[in-house]
C-alpha positions as CSV (number, residue, x, y, z in Angstrom):
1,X,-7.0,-4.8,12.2
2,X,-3.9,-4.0,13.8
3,X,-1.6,-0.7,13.4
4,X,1.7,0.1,12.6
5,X,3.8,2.8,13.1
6,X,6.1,3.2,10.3
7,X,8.5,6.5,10.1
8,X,6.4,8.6,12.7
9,X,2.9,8.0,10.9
10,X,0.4,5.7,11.9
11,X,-1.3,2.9,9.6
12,X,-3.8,0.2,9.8
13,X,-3.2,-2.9,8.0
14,X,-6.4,-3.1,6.2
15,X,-5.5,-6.5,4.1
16,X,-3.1,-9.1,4.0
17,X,-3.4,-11.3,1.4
18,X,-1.4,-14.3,1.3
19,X,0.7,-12.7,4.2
20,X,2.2,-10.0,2.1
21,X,2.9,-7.7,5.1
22,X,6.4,-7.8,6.8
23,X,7.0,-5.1,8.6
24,X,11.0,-4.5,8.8
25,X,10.4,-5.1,4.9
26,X,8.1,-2.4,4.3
27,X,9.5,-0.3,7.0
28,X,12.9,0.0,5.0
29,X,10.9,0.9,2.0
30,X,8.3,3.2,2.6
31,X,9.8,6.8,2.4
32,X,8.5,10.2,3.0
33,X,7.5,10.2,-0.6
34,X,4.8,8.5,0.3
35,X,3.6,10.4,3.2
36,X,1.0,12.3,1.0
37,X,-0.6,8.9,0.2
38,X,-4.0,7.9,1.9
39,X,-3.1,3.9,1.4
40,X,0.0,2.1,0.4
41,X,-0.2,-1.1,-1.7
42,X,2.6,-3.7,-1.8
43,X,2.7,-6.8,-3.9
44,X,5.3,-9.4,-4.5
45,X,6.4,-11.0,-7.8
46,X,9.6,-13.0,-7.8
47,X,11.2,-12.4,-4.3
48,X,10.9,-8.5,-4.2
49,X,7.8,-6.0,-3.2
50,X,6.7,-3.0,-5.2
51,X,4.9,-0.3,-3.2
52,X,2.7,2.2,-4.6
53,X,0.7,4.8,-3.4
54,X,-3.5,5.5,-3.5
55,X,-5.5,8.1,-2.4
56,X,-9.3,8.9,-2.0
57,X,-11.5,11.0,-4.1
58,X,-11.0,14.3,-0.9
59,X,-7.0,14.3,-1.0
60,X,-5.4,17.4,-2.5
61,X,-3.1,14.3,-4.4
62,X,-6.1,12.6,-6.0
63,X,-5.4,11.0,-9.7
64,X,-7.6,8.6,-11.5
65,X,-4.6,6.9,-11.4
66,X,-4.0,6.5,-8.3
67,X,-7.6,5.9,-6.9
68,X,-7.7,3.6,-3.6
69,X,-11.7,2.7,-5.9
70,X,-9.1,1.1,-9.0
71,X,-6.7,-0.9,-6.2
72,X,-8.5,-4.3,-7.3
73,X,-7.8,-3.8,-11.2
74,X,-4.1,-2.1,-10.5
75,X,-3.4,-6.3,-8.8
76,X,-5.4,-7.7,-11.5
77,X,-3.5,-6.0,-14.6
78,X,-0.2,-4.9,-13.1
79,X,0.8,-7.2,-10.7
80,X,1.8,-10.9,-10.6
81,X,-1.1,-13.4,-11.0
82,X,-2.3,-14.2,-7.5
83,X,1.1,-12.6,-6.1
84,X,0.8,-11.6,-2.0
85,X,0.1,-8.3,-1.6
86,X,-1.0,-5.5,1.3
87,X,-2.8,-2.4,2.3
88,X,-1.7,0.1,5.0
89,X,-4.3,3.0,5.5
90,X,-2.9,6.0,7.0
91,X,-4.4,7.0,10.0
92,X,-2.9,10.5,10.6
């Protein structure tokens, strides 16, 4: 997979569906607020992404909520029906 660097952290780009990842995009969206996140998911639903942030079971951040294990039923109920979508994993 290849890796980013986006605002002096390192990701991987872990999926791509439908070509959902554009960097200068994602790189103007992603703030420090997420820097705490272990993966970012983006998705697209009528011309503009949503990001939100997961984490695994070991970070400090952890909510059911927000657990990297729910990402496929967070796109199934929350986001667009088959709407292009990405995952960065932080590498840092």
């Amino acid at each position: 997979m290849k890796k980013y660097n986006i605002n002096n952290k390192e990701y991987e780009l872990v999926e791509n569906y439908k070509d959902g990842f554009d960097l200068g995009i994602v790189t103007e969206k992603i703030t420090e607020y997420f820097d705490d996140f272990d993966y970012i998911v983006g998705d697209w639903s009528y011309g503009k992404i949503r990001i939100k942030g997961f984490c695994d079971k070991g970070n400090p951040n952890y909510k059911k909520i927000n657990d990297i294990k729910l990402k496929e039923a967070y796109i199934k109920d929350n986001c667009s029906y088959d709407c292009k979508y990405f995952v960065l994993k932080k590498l840092d």
